[in-house]
C-alpha atoms as a printed R data frame, in Angstrom:
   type eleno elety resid chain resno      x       y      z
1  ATOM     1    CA   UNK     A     1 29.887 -22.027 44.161
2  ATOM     2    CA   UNK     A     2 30.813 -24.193 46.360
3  ATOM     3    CA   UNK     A     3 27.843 -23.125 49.023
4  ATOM     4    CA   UNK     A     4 25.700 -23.461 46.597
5  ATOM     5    CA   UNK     A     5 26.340 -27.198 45.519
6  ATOM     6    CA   UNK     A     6 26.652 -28.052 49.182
7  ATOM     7    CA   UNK     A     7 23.079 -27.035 49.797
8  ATOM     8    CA   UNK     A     8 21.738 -28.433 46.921
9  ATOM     9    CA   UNK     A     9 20.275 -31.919 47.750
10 ATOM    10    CA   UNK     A    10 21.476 -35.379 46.352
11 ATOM    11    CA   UNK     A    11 18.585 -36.084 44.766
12 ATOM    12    CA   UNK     A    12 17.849 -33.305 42.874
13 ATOM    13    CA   UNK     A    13 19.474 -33.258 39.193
14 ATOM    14    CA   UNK     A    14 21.611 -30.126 38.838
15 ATOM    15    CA   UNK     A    15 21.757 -28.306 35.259
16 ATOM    16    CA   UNK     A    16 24.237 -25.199 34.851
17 ATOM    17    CA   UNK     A    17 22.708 -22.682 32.021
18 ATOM    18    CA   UNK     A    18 26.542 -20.829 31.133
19 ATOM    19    CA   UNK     A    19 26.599 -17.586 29.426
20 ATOM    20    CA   UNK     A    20 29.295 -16.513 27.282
21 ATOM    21    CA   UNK     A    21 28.930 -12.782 26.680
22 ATOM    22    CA   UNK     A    22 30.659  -9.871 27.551
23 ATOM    23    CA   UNK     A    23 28.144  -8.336 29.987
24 ATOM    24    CA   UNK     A    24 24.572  -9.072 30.446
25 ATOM    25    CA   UNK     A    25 22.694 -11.412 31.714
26 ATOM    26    CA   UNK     A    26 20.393 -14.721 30.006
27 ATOM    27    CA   UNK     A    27 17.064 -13.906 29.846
28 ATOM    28    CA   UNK     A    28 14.774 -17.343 29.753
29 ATOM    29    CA   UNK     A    29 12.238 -18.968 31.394
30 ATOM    30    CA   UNK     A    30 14.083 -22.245 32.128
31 ATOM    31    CA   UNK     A    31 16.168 -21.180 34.561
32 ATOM    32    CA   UNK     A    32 15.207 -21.778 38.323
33 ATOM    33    CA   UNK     A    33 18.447 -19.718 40.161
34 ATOM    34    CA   UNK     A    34 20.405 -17.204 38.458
35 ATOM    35    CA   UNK     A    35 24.031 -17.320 40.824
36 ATOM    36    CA   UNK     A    36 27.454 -15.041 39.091
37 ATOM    37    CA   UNK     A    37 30.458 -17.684 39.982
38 ATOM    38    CA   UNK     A    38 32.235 -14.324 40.382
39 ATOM    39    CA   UNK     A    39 31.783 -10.819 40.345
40 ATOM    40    CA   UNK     A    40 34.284  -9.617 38.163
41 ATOM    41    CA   UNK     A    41 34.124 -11.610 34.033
42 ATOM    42    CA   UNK     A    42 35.280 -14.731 33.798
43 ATOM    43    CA   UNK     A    43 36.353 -16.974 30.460
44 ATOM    44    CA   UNK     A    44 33.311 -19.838 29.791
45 ATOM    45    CA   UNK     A    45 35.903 -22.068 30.457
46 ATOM    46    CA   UNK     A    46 36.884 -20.747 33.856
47 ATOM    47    CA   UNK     A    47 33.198 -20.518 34.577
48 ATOM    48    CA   UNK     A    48 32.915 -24.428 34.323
49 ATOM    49    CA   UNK     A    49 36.343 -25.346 35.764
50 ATOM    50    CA   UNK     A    50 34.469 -24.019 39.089
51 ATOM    51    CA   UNK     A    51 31.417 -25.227 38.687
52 ATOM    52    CA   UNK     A    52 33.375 -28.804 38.600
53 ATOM    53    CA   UNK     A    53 35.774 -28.764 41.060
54 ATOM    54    CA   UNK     A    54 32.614 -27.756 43.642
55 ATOM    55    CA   UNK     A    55 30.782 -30.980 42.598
56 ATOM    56    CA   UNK     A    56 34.555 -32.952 42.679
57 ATOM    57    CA   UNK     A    57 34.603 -31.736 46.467
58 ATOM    58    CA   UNK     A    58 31.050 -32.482 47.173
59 ATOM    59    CA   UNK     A    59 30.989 -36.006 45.626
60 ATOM    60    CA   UNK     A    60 34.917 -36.773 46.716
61 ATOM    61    CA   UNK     A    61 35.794 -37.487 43.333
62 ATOM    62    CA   UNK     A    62 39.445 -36.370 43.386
């Protein structure tokens, strides 16, 4: 996650699509970059807890 945020530019406006499903994967034309945080499942909650602290360590927020 965290190589992904780093290349991603300032600029740019990031928007994280989460799916909360047992398996699969979301099917829609909206989506730019389709990236697993992790290859085994992961709670929603987990999910975003990473997708956070990766932009808190980009940005230097904590």
């Amino acid at each position: 996650m965290r190589k992904y945020v780093d290349a991603a530019g300032d600029d740019v406006n990031l928007v994280f699509v989460v799916g909360a499903m047992a398996h699969g994967k979301i099917e829609v034309d909206y989506i730019d970059d389709f990236i697993a945080i992790s290859s085994y499942p992961l709670s929603a909650a987990m999910c975003i807890a990473r997708i956070t602290e990766a932009l808190a360590d980009k940005w230097s927020i904590l």
